[in-house]
Each structure stands twice: as C-alpha cells, then as structure tokens.
N, C-alpha and C positions, 0 to 999 in steps of 0.2 A: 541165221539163228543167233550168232553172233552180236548182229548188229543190233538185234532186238533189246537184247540183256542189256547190251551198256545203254542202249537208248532207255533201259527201263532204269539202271544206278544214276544214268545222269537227269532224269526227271526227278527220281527218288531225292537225289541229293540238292536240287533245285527247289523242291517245297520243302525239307525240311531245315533247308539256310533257311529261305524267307515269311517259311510262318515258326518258327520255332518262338515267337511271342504269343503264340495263340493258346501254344501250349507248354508255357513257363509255369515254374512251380509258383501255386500258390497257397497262401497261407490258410490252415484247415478253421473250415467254419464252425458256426455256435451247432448246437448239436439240433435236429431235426425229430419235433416227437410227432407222433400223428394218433387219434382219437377214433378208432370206428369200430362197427361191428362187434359189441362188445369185448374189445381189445385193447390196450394201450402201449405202446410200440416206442422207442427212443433209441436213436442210431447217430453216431457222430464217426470219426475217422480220429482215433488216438494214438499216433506215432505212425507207424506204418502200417497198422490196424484197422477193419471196417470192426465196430463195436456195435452190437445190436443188444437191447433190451427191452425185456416184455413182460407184461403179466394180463391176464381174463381180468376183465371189470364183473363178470357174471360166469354163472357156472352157463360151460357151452358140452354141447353132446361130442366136440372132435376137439382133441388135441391138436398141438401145431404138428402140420403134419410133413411141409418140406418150406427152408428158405434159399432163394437163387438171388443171384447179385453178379451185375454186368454192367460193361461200359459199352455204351451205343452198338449191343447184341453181341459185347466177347464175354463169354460168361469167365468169375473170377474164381471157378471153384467152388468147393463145398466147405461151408463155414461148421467149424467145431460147437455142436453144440452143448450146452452144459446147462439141467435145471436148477433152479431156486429152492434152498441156498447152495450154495459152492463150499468148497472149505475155508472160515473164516467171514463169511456172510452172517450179518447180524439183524434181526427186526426189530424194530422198538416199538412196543403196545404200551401206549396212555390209554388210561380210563379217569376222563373227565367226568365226574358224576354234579349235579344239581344240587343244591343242597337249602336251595331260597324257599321263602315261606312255610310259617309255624303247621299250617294243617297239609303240611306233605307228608306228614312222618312214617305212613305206611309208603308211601310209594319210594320215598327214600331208602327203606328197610328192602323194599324189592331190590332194586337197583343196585344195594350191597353186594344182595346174594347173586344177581345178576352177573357182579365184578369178579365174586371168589370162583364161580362158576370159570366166568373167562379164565382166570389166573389159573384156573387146575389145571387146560390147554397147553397153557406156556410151553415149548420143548428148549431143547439144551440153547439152541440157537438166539431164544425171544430174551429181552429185557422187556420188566412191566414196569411203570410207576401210576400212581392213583395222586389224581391233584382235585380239591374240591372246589366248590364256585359257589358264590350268591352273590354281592357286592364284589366281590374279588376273589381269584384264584390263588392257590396255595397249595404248596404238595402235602401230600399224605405220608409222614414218614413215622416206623415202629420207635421207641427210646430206646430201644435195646440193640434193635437191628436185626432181631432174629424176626423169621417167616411170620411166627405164633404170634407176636406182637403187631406186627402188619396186619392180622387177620380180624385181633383182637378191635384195632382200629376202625378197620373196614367195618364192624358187624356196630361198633359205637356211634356209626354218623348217625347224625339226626340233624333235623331242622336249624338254621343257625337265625338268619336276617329275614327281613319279607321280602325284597328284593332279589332279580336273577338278571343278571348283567352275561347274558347268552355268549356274544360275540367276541365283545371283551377278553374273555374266560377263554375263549376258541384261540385267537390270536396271544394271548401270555401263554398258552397251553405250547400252540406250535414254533412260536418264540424260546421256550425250554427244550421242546425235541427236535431241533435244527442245531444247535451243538452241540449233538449226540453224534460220535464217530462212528455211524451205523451205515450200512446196504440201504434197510429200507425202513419207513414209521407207515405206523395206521394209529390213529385216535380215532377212539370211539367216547361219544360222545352219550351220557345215560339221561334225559331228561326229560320231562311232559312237552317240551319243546317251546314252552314260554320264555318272552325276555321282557323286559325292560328298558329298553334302548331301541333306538331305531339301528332296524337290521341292518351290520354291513357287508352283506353279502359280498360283492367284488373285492373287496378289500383283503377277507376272511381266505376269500378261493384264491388269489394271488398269491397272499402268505405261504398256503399249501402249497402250494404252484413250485416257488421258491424252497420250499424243506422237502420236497418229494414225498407230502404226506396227502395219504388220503384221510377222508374222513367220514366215519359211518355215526346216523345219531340212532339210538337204542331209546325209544317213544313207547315201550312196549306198556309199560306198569303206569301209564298217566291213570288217572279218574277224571278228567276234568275238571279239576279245581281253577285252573288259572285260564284264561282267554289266549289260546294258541293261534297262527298264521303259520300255516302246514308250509304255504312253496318255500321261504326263504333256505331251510334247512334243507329240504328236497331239493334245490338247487344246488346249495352245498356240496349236500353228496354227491348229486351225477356230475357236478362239474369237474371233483377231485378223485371221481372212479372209485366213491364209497357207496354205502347200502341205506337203505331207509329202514328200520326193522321194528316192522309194529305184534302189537299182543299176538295175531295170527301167523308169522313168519319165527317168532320168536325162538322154538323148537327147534326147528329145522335147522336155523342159526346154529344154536348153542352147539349140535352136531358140529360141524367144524370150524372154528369163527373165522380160524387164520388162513379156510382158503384161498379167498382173491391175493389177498396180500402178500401168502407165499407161493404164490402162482405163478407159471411160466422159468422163466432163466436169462441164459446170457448167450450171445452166440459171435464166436470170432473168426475173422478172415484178412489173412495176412495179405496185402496189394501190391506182391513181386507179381505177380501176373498182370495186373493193371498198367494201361500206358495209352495216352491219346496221339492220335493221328494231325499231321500239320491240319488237316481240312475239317477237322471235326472241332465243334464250338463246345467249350461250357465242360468238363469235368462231372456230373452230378453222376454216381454210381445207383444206379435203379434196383433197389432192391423190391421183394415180394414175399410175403408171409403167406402162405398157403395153409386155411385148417377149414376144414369140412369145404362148406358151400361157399364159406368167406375166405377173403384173400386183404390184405391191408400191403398199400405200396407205400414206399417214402422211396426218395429224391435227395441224396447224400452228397452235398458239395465235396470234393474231395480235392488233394494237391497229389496230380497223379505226373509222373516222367516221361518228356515228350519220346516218341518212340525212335527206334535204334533205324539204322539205315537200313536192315535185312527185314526187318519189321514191315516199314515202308512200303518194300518193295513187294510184301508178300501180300500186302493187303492190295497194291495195285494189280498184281496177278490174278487175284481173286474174283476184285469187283472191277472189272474194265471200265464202267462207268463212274467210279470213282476219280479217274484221269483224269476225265473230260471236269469235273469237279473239282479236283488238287489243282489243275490247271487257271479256271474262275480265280478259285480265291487267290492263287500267286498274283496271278495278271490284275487282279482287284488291289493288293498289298501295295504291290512293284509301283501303281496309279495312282494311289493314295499319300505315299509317301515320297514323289515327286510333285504334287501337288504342294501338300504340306512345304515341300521345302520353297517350294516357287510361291507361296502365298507369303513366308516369311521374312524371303528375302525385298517382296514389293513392299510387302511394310514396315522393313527396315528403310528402303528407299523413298517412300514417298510420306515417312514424319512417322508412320503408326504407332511407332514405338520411337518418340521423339527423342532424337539426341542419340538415336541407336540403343535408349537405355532396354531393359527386358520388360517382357509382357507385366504389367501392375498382377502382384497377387491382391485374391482377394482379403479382408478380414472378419472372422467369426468376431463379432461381439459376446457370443457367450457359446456354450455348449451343452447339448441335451445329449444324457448317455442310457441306454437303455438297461436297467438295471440287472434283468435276467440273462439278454443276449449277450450283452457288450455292446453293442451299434453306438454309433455314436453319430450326431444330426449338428452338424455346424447351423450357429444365429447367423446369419451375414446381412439380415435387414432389419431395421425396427421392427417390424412386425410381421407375426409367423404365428399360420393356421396350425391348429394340431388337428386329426381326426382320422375317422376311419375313409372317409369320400378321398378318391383320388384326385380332385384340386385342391387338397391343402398342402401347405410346404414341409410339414412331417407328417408319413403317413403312418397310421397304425392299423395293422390289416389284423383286427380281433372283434369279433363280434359285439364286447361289453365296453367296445368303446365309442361312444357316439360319432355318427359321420360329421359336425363339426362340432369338435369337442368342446375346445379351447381356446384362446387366444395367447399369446406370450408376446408383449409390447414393452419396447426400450422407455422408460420415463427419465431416463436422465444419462450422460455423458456413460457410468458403468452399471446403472440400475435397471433391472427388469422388474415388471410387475404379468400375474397372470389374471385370465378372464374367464369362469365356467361361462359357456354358453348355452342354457340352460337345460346340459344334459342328462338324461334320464338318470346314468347312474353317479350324476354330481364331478366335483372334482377335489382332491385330498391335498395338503399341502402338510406333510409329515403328519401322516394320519390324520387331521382334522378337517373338517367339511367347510369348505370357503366357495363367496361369491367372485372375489376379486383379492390378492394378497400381493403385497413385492416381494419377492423371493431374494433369497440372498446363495454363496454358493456353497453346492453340499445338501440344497434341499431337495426331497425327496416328493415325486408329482405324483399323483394317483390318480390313472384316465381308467376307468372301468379296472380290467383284470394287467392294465400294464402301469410299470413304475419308472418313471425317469429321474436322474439324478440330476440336478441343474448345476451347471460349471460357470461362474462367472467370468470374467478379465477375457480379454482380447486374444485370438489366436488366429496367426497369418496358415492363410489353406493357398498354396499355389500349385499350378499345374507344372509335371513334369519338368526339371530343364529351366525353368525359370527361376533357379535359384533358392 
C-alpha cells in the first residue's frame, strides 16, 4: 500500500514538472457573446471573476431558471446572481424621431406623443434625450432646462426639410450615446421607415455592436406617404436584439417599452475552485444558461492555475485511466522536446542558421487590429486575402462578411492599398464606400459587421528564444 502512494506522488510529480506549459497562466481573452433562442448572453473572465451578462431579446414564458459553470466536468460552484439594474446600473433611452418632408406633419404629431408616452415610463434608473433628423441629426434640448419646456418642445416638432437621411441619423444618434457612462442604451428609432440614402445597414449594426446599443424602429403612425424598404430596418433590429413595432403591436409596446432592455442581470463566480490538470488541453470554462425548454452555452477562455500536487494525485485516484493518459502526453512532451533540441543542434551544424547566427525572424510590413476584439493579424507578405472562407490569410468568421472579401496589397517600399472584391456588403474605408483606396495608418476597414484598424511601418514577429 505503501508502495502504491509514492508510486502515485512520483507519477503526480512527474506530469506536473513536465506539462506544467500546458497549463501556464494565460492571459484572459476578449469577452464571448453568443445570440440564440431569444436570448443574448456576454461572459468574459474579469480578475479572478467568471462574469456573465444577459438580457431576453423577446418576451419568453420561463425565466432564467439555473446557470452551471465547469472545467472539463469539475463544476465551479454556484454563481451569485443579481437582476437588471443592480445598485448604480444606469439605461439610456434616445428617441430619435423623423422629422423629413413637409406632408408628414400628422405623423410627426403621432410620433411626439408617441415619445412623451415613452418618457412618462422612464423610472429613477433611465436617462432619456430626444435628437431629431431629416438632412441631419440634432438633440432636442428645453431653454430653460426644466421638464415643461422639454415637453413643450416635443409637442412643437413639425416638418423641417424634404429629405430623411435614415442611417446617417442612426450612426450620429449612437455616436452620442457611446459616451454615455451607462450599463446599458436602447434607441428607439420613430419613423415611416423611409431614407434617402442607400441603406447602411452593416455599418449601422456594427456601431451598435460597438455602444452595446440595441435598437428598435417605432413605423407605427406611417401613412404611406414616402416609398419605404421594410428589410433594411427589420435587420437592424434583429441584428442588434431590438423590436420592429408597427400600428398593430403598438399597444401592447407602450405597456412596458423598457422590458427587453431591462431585462435579465448579471451573474458572478469567483475561480478559486477552478484549476487544470497537466493532461487536459485549452482552459475554456463551459458555461450553460438553462430557462424553460432553452439552454444557451458559451465557451469562456479563461487563465486558470495549474493544479497542486494533492490535486493531481486525487484526480489520478479517481480516473485510473487518466494515468494511462498523463503518462501519453509526458512521453509525448519528454519526445518532442529532444527532438527539438536534436533538430537545432543539426542546423546549427550543418549551416541552417549560418555562422551559428539565430533563426531569421520574420517581418510584419503592416498590421491589421481588430477593432472590437483587439486581435491583431500581422502583413508579412505583399498580399493578403481577407474573408470569411478558411483559405484566406485573415480570417473573419462573421456571417456579413463576404468569403472573399478583400484584398490588402503592398504598392510600395511602406504603402498599402485595399481591394473590395465585389462583395455583397461592400467595403468602407473610414465610413466611405470604395472600390480600391491606399490606406494610410490609423485607417479604419469596414468588412460587413467587422472593423479593422490598419497600422502601417514595419514590425519584427519572431518565434520564442530567437531574440
């Protein structure tokens, strides 16, 4: 019995020397949101925190009803949950209302009382502001500053220009409530749903994307005066987990408007319990939202502490076939990294690395940074595919990005120029719609619903150890 033990401390301590790189801390990733089931879900790892955030896209029959969170089947405990708002939780409600062409003036007049309607809702928690649009956006503010005079405002719009410049309006709207020091925004959006401009939809649901705003458009009080294209706004909405709310829905709305929006909460779980095993690959904490029939998973990279020697040994009591597996990957490690060293020594010997000097690093000619995540995509050749298809050299795994989107091609010694390749939803060069531009650094790319920031001048990427 004896002899068992120590032979179980001296295997224990023999995989956790030699994978203890497998599970070295590492540094906690961009946060993970996931889209389903009328749900919207957002969890990252913030200090030694699992962070979870939620709210219903739709009114559903079941509450959240349990969430569990594990590392490869060790459950981490039961997370604290707490709903929306918390103490000190702020929302911010814009009403962007319409205000283009002279024969709207009843439907504008709806639209008003539409707004004071919402504003009566507000609770202690909400900030409102009212910005209007036709050729251009502009807030709504009282002279006085008092309530009365805001009201007074509201009930005065009427028709301004002949023009309505939709999207425009959408983007300077959520351009204003992104540096709002708030929890959470919802703009609602009041209007027959007409523009003037060719829709930018990707453009529009990115921005949101980026302020954590949803957005609902209120089409209730059209007449048909102007020539409307229903999907562009209807994608809008679902793509940013707002509402479409026509004459028929309209009621039932005004009943509570700031449900979705203050829906759900926050839920936390502290990761002392959390720790990987030398033989288990990849950190990701498996979380699971359970409400009614629906369940919504996400997959949480985490920086979790390789585990203790008693640890170890408790898991190899447990799973005996784990052994036979701690034992693989050692003998895999111990193989690999004699290899390695016999490979570098012959290519010191026989010129590889001529003169004995170190492996050449390579160099980025420029660099692409992903503006939401942070990622960042080293240039290292003249020319580099962008897209969603898994043969090009930066991939972007998002539906509104075409499979080959792009091109990004060196034209000179430190010049890049870009290429749309004649993708469905274009490509934006600091918001503007181009075939072909040379980009300079600090510009800003718009492939469907992702943004990359382009870094020009040269950056040395070398592998480990090579200086």
């Amino acid at each position: 019995m004896k002899q068992s033990r120590r032979s179980s401390w001296l295997i224990g301590a023999i995989l956790g020397t030699l994978c203890a790189c497998i599970a070295a801390s590492r540094a906690n990733a961009a946060p993970v949101v996931e889209f389903q089931d009328g749900m919207l879900a957002r969890g990252e790892v913030i200090g030694s925190d699992l962070v979870l955030r939620w709210r219903f896209l739709s009114p559903l029959p079941h509450p959240l009803d349990s969430i569990t969170a594990s590392v490869h089947g060790r459950p981490l405990g039961v997370p604290r949950i707490q709903p929306y708002p918390r103490s000190g939780d702020r929302t911010l409600a814009a009403f962007l209302v319409d205000t283009g062409e002279r024969a709207r003036a009843s439907e504008i007049a709806n639209d008003s009382a539409t707004i004071l309607a919402l504003m009566a809702q507000l609770r202690s928690y909400h900030d409102g502001l009212v910005i209007t649009y036709s050729q251009d956006a502009a807030m709504l503010a009282a002279k006085s500053g008092q309530a009365a005079d805001l009201v007074d405002a509201i009930l005065s719009l009427g028709p301004e220009q002949e023009k309505s410049f939709r999207d425009k309006a959408i983007l300077k709207a959520l351009d204003i409530m992104a540096a709002a020091p708030v929890s959470r925004r919802v703009l609602f959006v009041l209007t027959d749903g007409h523009s003037d401009e060719q829709p930018r939809v990707d453009q529009v649901v990115a921005a949101a994307q980026r302020a954590g705003t949803m957005v609902t458009f209120i089409v209730a009080h059209s007449l048909g005066l102007r020539s409307v294209d229903p999907e562009p706004i209807a994608t809008i909405a679902a793509r940013t987990g707002g509402e479409l709310i026509t004459a028929t829905t309209l009621d039932a709305f005004l009943r509570n408007p700031f449900a979705m929006v203050d829906s759900g909460g926050e839920a936390n779980l502290p990761l002392e319990r959390g720790f990987m095993l030398p033989w288990e690959l990849g950190s990701n904490i498996d979380v699971r939202m359970n409400y009614g029939a629906h369940s919504l998973a996400l997959a949480i990279p985490a920086s979790l502490p390789r585990a203790s020697m008693p640890q170890i040994v408790a898991a190899l009591r447990a799973a005996p076939n784990r052994l036979v597996l701690g034992g693989i990957v050692a003998v895999a490690i111990v193989l690999a990294a004699i290899w390695t060293r016999r490979w570098r020594r012959r290519a010191a010997a026989t010129g590889g690395a001529k003169g004995g000097e170190r492996e050449p690093r390579s160099v980025a000619l420029a660099t692409l940074e992903d503006v939401e995540l942070g990622t960042l995509y080293p240039v290292t050749t003249p020319l580099v595919r962008i897209g969603r298809n898994k043969e090009n050299d930066v991939v972007l795994d998002e539906v509104s990005v075409g499979r080959f989107h792009a091109i990004l091609q060196q034209i000179g010694d430190s010049s890049f120029s870009i290429v749309d390749q004649s993708s469905a939803n274009g490509t934006l060069i600091n918001n503007k719609k181009i075939e072909t531009a040379t980009l300079t650094s600090g510009d800003l790319i718009t492939l469907g619903s992702k943004v990359l920031r382009f870094h020009g001048g040269a950056l040395v990427v070398g592998r480990p150890g090579t200086g």
